[in-house]
C-alpha positions as CSV (number, residue, x, y, z in Angstrom):
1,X,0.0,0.0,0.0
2,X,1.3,3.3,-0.8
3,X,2.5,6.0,2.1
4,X,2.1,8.5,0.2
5,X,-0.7,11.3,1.4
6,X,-3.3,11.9,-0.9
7,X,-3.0,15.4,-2.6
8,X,-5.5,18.2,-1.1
9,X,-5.0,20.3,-4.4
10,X,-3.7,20.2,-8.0
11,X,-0.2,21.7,-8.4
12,X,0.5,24.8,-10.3
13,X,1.4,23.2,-13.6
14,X,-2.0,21.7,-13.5
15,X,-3.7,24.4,-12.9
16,X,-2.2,26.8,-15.2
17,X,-2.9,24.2,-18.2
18,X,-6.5,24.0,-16.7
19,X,-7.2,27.6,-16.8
20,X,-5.2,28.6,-20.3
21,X,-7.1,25.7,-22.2
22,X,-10.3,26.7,-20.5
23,X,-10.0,30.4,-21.6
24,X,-8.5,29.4,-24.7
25,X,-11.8,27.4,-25.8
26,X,-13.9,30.0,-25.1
27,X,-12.0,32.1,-27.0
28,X,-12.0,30.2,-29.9
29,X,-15.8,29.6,-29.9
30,X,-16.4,32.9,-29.6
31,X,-14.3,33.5,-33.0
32,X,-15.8,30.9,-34.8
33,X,-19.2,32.4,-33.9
34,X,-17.5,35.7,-35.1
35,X,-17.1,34.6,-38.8
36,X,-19.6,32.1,-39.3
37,X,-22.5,33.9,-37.6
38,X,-22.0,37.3,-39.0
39,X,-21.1,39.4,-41.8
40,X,-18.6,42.4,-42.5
41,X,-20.0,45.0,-40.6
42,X,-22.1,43.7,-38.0
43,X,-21.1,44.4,-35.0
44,X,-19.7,41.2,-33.7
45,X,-18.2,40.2,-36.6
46,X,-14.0,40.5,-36.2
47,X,-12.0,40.6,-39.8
48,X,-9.4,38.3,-38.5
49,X,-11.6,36.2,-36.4
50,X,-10.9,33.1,-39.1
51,X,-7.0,33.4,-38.6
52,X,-7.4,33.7,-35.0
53,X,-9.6,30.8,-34.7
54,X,-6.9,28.4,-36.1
55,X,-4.1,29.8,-34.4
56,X,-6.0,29.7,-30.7
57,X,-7.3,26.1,-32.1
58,X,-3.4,25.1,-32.5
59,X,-2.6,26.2,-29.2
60,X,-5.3,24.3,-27.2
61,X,-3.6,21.1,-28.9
62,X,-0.5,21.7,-28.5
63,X,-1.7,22.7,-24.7
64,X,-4.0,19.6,-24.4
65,X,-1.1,17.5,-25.1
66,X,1.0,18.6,-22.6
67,X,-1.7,18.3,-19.7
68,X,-2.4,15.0,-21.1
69,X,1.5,14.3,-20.1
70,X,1.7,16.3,-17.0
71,X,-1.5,13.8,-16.5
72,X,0.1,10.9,-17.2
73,X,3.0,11.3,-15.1
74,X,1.8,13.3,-12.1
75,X,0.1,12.6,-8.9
76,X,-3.3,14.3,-8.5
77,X,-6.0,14.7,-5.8
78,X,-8.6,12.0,-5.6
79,X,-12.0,12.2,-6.2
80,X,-14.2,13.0,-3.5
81,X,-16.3,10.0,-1.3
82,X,-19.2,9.7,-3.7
83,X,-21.7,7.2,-4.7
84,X,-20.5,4.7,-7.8
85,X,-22.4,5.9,-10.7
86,X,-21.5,9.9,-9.7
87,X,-17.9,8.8,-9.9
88,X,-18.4,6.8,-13.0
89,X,-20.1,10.2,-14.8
90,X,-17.2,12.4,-13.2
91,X,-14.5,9.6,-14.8
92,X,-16.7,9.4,-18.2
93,X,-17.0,13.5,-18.6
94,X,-13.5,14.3,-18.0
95,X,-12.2,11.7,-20.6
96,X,-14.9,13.2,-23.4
97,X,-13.6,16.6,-22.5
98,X,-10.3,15.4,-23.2
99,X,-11.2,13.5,-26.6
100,X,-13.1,16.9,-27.7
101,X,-10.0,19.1,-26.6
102,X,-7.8,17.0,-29.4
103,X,-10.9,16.0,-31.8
104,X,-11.7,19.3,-32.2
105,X,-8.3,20.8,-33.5
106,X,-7.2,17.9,-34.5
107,X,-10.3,17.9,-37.2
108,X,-10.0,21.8,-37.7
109,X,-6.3,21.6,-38.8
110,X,-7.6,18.7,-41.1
111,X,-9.9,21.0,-43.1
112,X,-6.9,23.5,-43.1
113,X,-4.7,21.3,-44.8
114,X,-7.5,20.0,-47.4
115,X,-7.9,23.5,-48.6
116,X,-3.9,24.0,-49.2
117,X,-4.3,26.4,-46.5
118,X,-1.3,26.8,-44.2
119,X,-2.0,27.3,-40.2
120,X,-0.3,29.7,-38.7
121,X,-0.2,30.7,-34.8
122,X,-0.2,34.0,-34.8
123,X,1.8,35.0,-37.5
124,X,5.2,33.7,-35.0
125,X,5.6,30.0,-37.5
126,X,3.5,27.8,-39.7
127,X,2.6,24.2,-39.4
128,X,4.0,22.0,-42.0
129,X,0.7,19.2,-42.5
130,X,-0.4,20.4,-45.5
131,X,3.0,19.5,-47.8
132,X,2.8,16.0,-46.6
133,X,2.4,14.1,-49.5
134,X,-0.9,12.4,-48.2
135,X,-2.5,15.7,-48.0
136,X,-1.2,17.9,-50.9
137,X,-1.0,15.2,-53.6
138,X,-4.5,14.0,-52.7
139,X,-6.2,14.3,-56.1
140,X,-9.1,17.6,-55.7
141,X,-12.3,15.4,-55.8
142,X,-10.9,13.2,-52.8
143,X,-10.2,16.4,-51.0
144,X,-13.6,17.5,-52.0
145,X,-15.0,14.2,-50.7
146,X,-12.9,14.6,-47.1
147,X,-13.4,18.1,-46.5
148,X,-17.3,18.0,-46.9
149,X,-17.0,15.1,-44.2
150,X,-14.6,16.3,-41.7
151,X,-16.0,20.2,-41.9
152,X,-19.6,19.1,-40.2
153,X,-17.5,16.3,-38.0
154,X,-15.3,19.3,-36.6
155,X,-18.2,21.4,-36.3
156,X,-20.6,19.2,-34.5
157,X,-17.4,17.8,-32.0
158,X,-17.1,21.3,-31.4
159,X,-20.7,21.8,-30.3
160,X,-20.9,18.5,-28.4
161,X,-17.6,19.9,-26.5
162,X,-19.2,23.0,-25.3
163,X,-21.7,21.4,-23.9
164,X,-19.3,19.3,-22.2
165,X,-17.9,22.4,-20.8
166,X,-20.8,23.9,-19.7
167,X,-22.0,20.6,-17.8
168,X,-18.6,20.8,-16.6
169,X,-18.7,23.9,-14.8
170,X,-22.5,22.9,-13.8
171,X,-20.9,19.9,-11.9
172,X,-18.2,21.9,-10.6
173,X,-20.7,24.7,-9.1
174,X,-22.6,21.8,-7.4
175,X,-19.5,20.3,-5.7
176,X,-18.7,23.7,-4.5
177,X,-22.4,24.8,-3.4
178,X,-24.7,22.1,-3.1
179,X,-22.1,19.1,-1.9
180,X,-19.3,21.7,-0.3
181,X,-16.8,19.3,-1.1
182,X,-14.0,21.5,-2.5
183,X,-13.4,20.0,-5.5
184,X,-13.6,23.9,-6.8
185,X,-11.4,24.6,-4.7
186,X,-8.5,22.4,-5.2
187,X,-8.2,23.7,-9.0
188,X,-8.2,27.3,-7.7
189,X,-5.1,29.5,-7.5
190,X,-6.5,30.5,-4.1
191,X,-3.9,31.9,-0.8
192,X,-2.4,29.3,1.4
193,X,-4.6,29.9,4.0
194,X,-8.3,30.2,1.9
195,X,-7.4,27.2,0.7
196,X,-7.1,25.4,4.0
197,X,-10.5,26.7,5.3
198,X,-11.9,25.0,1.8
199,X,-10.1,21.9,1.4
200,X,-12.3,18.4,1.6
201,X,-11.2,16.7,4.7
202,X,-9.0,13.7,3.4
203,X,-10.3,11.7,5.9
204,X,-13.2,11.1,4.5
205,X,-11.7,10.4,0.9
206,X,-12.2,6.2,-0.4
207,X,-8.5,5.9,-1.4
208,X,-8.2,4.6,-4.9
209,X,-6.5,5.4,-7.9
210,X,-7.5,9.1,-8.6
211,X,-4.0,9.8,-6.7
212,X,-1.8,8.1,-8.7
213,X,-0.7,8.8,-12.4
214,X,-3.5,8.4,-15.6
215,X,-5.5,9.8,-16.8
């Protein structure tokens, strides 16, 4: 059995992934709503809202894969004591939040590279998929075929995963007001001693394997 103390909090690596990617997907919703939604000169509609949208969709995957690492190979606090299928949703909605933080980009950087269309993050260097030879070379009514598939798969994945996040932060609002069991807390950069007053006591944590590595 281990000795090992189960962790009261994540640690600041964690957290700063959680956050960035968080605000980042907002973002980058927002933007797509920008230039899909509207048109040159409405109001919301941003001229480079399409670039940005593929730059801020690079960064949450090159972002998700790194917490998917730091996941892998770091210790994090366990789940609160809660009945079986609660822990089961809790276990199933993190690992779709993850599949939609990779799906998502993964599918948008597709479409990029089956319209020739380099990606760029902001302007600072461009992604190389679209010279690979199973991209470029593809003959233009295969490309055609792909892109008219993959275009409604990204967007619908990218629905699907903000409702994800909103039932996220549902769940997360009812741990911290309705169960008061500080698994808000734990995620927050909060002082020292704020923290204390709103940590779960560990005591009353079932030990499993939320402590160790994996996702």
């Amino acid at each position: 059995m281990s000795s090992l103390r189960p962790l009261s909090r994540y640690d600041a690596v964690a957290m700063s992934l959680h956050w960035v990617i968080a605000l980042l997907i907002l973002l980058d919703f927002a933007l797509a709503m920008s230039f899909s939604r509207f048109d040159p000169g409405d109001a919301l509609y941003l001229p480079s809202a399409y670039d940005l949208h593929m730059a801020v969709g690079m960064c949450v995957l090159i972002l998700t894969v790194a917490r998917v690492i730091w996941r892998l190979t770091h210790r994090r606090p366990p789940l609160p004591d809660m009945a079986p299928p609660l822990r089961w949703l809790a276990r199933a909605s993190h690992f779709l939040l993850y599949v939609f933080m990779v799906v998502a980009p993964v599918s948008g950087w597709l479409v990029l590279s089956l319209r020739h269309k380099a990606t760029s993050v902001f302007g600072l260097f461009r992604w190389a998929w679209p010279s690979l030879p199973a991209i470029a070379h593809m003959p233009r009514p295969e490309r055609v075929f792909w892109h008219d598939h993959l275009l409604p798969l990204h967007i619908r994945v990218s629905y699907a995963g903000m409702c994800l996040v909103a039932f996220h932060v549902t769940a997360a609002l009812y741990h911290h007001f309705g169960r008061r069991d500080g698994v808000l807390v734990r995620m927050l950069p909060l002082p020292a001693p704020l923290q204390a007053k709103n940590t779960f006591d560990l005591e009353h944590v079932t030990p499993g394997r939320e402590s160790e590595p994996g996702l």
